[in-house]
C-alpha positions as CSV (number, residue, x, y, z in Angstrom):
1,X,232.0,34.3,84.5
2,X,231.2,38.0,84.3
3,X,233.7,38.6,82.0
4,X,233.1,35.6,79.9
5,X,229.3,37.4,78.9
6,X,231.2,40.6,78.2
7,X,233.6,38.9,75.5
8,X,230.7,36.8,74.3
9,X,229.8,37.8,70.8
10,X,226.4,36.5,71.1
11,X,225.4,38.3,74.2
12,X,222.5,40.5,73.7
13,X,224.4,43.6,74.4
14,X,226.8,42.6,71.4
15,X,223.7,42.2,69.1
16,X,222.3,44.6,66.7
17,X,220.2,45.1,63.7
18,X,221.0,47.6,60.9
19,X,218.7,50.0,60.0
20,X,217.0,49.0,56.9
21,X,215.6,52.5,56.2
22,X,217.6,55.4,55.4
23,X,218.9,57.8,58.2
24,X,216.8,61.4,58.5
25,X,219.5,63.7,58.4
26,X,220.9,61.5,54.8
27,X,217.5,62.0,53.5
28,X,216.7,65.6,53.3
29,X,220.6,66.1,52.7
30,X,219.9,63.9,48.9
31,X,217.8,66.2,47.3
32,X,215.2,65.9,44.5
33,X,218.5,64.1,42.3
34,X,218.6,61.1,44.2
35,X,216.2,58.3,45.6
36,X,217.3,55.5,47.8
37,X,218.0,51.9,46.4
38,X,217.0,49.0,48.5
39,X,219.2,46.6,47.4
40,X,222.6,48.9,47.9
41,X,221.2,50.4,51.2
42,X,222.2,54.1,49.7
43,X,220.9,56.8,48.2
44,X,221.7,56.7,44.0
45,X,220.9,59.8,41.0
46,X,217.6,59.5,39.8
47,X,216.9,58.5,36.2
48,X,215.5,60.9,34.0
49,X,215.3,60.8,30.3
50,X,215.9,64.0,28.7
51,X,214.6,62.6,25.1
52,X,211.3,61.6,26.3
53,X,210.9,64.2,29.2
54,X,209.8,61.1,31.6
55,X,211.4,61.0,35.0
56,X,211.7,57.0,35.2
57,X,213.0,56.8,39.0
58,X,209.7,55.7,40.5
59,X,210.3,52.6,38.1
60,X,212.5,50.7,40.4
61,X,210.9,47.0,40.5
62,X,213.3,45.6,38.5
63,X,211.3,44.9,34.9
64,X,214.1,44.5,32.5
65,X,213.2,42.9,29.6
66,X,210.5,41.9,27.1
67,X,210.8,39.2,24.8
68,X,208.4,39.5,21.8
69,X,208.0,37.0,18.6
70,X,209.4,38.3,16.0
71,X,206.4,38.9,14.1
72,X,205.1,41.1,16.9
73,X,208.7,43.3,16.0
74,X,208.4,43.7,12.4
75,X,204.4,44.4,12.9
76,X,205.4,47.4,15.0
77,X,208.4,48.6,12.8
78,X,205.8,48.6,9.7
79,X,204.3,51.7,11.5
80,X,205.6,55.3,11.1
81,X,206.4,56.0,14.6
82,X,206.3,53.1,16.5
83,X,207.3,54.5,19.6
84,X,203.9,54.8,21.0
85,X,202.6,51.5,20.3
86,X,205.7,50.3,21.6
87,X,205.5,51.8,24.7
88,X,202.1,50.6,25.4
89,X,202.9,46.6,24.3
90,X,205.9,47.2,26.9
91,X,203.2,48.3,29.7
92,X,200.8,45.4,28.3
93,X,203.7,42.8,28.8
94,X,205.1,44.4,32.3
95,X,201.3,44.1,33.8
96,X,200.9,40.6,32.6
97,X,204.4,39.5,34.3
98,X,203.5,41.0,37.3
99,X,199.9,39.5,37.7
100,X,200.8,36.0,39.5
101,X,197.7,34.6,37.6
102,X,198.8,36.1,34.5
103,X,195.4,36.7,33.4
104,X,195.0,37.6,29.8
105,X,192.6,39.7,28.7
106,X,194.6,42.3,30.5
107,X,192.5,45.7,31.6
108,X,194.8,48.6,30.7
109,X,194.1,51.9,32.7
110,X,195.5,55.4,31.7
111,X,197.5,55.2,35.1
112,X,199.7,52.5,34.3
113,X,201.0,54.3,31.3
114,X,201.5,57.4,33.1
115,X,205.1,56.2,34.0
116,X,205.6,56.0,30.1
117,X,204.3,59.4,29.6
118,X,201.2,58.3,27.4
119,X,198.0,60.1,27.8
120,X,194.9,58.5,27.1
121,X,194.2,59.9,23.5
122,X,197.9,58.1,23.1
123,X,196.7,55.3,24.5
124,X,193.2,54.8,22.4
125,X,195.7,55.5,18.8
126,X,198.7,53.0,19.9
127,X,195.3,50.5,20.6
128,X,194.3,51.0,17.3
129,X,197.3,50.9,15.8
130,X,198.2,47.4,17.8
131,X,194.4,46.4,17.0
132,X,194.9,46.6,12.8
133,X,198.4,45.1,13.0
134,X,196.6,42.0,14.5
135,X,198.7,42.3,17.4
136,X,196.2,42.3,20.1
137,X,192.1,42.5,20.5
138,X,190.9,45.3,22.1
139,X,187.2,44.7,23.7
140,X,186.1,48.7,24.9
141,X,182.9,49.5,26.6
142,X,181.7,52.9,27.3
143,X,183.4,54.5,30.3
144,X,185.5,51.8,30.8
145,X,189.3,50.4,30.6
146,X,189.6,48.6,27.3
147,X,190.5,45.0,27.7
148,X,193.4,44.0,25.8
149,X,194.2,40.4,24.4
150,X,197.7,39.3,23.4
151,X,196.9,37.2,20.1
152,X,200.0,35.2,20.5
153,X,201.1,32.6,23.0
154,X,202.6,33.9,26.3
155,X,205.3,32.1,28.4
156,X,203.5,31.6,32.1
């Protein structure tokens, strides 16, 4: 019988749990190149885009595409540089995803487009810009985050 528990795969001496977080010594050993990847379990080069000069590996929740009408597309390529405006309709959309109650007017802080790599004088022009292309409605208050209202409908 004693031997039968020893050969049992189930016995709790035969169980363990892997470690979901990565080992010390692996961590310090990855240097400033690499971040860790929860869905591989390892440690993977960081993304960093030379052309814009924004390191993008804090960006890891997965937001991988943006589907906008059509009209929104050739509104935005009518600009000069549309780059900016771009960038901020991307953020506008990722925030609305991500609320579960998609709520829209949406309140768009200078913090959430820091991982774009848009300051708030940036911000305020793309507005503008997305404001007189009758893209979205912009309601600002003094001291405040401008609201920001897609004018077209969006898939819950």
């Amino acid at each position: 019988m004693n031997t039968s528990l020893k050969t049992d795969p189930f016995h709790p001496d035969h169980l363990q749990i892997e470690p979901v977080t990565p080992p010390v010594e692996n961590s310090e050993a990855c240097g400033p190149t690499q971040i860790w990847d929860r869905k591989t379990q390892q440690f993977v080069p960081a993304i960093h885009d030379p052309l814009s000069g924004v390191d993008r590996s804090a960006d890891k929740a997965g937001f991988e595409y943006c589907g906008f009408p059509r009209w929104v597309m050739d509104r935005l390529l009518s600009l000069n540089n549309p780059k900016t405006a771009l960038a901020v309709l991307v953020c506008l959309y990722e925030i609305y995803f991500r609320d579960l109650e998609h709520r829209n007017p949406i309140k768009l802080t200078t913090f959430k487009l820091k991982k774009y790599g848009i300051s708030k004088d940036q911000k305020a022009r793309a507005l503008k810009n997305l404001e007189r292309l009758k893209i979205v409605s912009v309601e600002r208050k003094p001291r405040k985050n401008p609201e920001v209202l897609f004018r077209w409908l969006l898939p819950r």
